[in-house]
LUMLUM-18832 format. One record per residue: x, y, z of N, C-alpha, C in turn; residue in three letters; residue number from 1. Coordinates in steps of 0.2 Angstrom, whole numbers, plus 5000, padded with zeros to 4 digits. Layout:
! LUMLUM-18832
nx; ny; nz; cax; cay; caz; cx; cy; cz; bavo; zamar
X; Y; Z; X; Y; Z; X; Y; Z; ALA; NUM
...
! end
This chain:
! LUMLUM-18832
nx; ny; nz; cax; cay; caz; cx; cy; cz; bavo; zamar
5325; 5037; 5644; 5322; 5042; 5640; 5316; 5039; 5636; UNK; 1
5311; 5041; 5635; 5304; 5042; 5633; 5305; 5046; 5628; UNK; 2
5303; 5043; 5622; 5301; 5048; 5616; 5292; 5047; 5615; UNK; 3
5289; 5053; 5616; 5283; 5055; 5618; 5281; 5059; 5608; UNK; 4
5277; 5055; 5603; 5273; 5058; 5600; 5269; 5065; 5601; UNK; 5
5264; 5060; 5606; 5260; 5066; 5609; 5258; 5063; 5615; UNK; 6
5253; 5068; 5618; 5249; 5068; 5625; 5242; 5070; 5625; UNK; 7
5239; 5067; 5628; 5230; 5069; 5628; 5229; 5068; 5636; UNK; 8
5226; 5074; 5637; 5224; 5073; 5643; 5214; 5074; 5642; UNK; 9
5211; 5070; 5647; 5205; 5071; 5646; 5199; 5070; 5654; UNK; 10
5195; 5073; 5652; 5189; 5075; 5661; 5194; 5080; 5664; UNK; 11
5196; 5083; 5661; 5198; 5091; 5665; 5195; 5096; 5664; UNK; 12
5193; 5097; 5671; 5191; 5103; 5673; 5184; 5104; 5669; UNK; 13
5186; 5113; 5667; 5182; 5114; 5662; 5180; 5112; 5653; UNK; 14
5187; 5108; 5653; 5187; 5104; 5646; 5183; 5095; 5648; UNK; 15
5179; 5094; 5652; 5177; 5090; 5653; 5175; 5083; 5648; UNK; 16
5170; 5088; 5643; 5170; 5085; 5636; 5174; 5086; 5631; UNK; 17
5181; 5087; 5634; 5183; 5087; 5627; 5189; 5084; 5629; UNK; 18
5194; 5081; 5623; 5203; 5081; 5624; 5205; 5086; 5622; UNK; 19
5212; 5086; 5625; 5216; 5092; 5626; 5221; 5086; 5622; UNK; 20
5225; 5087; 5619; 5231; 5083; 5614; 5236; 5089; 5613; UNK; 21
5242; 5087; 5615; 5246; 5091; 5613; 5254; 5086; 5609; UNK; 22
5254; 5089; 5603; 5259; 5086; 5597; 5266; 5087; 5599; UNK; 23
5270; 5082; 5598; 5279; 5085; 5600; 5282; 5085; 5591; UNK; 24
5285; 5090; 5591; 5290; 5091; 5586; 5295; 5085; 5587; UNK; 25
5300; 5083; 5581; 5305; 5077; 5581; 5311; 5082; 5582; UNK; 26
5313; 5078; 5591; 5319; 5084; 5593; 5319; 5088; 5600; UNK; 27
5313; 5090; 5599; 5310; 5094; 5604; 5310; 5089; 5610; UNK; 28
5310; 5093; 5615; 5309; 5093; 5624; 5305; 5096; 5628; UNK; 29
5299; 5092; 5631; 5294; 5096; 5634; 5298; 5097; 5641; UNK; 30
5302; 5092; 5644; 5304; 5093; 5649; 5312; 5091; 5648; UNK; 31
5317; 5093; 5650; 5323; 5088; 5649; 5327; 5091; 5656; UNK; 32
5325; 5086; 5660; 5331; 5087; 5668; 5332; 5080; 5669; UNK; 33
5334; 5079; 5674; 5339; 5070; 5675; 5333; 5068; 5681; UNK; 34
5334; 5065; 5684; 5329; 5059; 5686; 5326; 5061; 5693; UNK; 35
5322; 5062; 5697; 5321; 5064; 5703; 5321; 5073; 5702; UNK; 36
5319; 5075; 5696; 5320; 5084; 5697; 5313; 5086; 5698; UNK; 37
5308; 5082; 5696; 5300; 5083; 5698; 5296; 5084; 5689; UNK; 38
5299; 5082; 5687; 5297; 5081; 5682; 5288; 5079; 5681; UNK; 39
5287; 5073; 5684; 5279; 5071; 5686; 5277; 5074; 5686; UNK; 40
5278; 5078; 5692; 5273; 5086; 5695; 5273; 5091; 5687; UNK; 41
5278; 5090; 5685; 5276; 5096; 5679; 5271; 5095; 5673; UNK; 42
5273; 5088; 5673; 5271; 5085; 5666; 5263; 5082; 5668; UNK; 43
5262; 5080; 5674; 5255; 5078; 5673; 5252; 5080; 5680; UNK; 44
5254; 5078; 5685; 5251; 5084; 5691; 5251; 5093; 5688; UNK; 45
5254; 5097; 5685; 5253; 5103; 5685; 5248; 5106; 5682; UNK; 46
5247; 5103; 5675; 5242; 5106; 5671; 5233; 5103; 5674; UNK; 47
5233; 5098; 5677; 5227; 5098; 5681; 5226; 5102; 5687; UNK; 48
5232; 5102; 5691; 5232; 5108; 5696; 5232; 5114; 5693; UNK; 49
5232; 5117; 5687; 5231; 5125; 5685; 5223; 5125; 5682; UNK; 50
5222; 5118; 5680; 5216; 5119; 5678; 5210; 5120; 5683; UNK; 51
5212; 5116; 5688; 5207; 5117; 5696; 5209; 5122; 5698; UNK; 52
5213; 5125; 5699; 5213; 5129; 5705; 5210; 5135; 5704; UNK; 53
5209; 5138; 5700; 5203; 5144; 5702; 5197; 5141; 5702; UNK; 54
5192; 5134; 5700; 5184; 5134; 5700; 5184; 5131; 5708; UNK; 55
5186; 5132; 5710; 5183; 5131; 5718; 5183; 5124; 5720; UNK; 56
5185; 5120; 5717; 5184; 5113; 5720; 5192; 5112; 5724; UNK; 57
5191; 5108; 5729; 5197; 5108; 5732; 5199; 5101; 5731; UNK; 58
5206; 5102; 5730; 5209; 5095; 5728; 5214; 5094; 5733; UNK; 59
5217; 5100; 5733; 5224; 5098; 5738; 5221; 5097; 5745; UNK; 60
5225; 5092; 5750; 5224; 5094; 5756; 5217; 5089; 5758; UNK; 61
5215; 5087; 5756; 5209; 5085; 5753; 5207; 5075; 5756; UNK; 62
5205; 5074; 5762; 5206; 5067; 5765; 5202; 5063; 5760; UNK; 63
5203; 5058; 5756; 5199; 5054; 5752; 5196; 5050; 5757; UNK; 64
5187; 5049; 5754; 5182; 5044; 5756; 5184; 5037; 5755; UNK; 65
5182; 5033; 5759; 5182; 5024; 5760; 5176; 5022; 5759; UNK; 66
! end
């Protein structure tokens, strides 16, 4: 278990200049499922993927340069 204060995330997207910071109440659960339910995806892959997906930049699918 992870007790999480807060979360910043920062260079997304349209908020490029700025952080995003989101605060946890004592108690509260941003996410609470058992291990391997995909939490990652939710907690840090999703909100960057919501944030790209409409400005046209393609992320997914996407062969990275060498």
């Amino acid at each position: 278990m992870i007790n999480l204060l807060a979360i910043s995330y920062n260079n997304i997207g349209p908020f490029k200049d700025q952080n995003l910071t989101i605060f946890f109440d004592q108690g509260k659960y941003l996410i609470k499922a058992p291990i391997g339910a995909g939490k990652s995806f939710l907690f840090f892959d999703g909100p960057i993927y919501g944030l790209y997906k409409y400005s046209g930049r393609n992320m997914l699918n996407t062969q990275s340069k060498s």
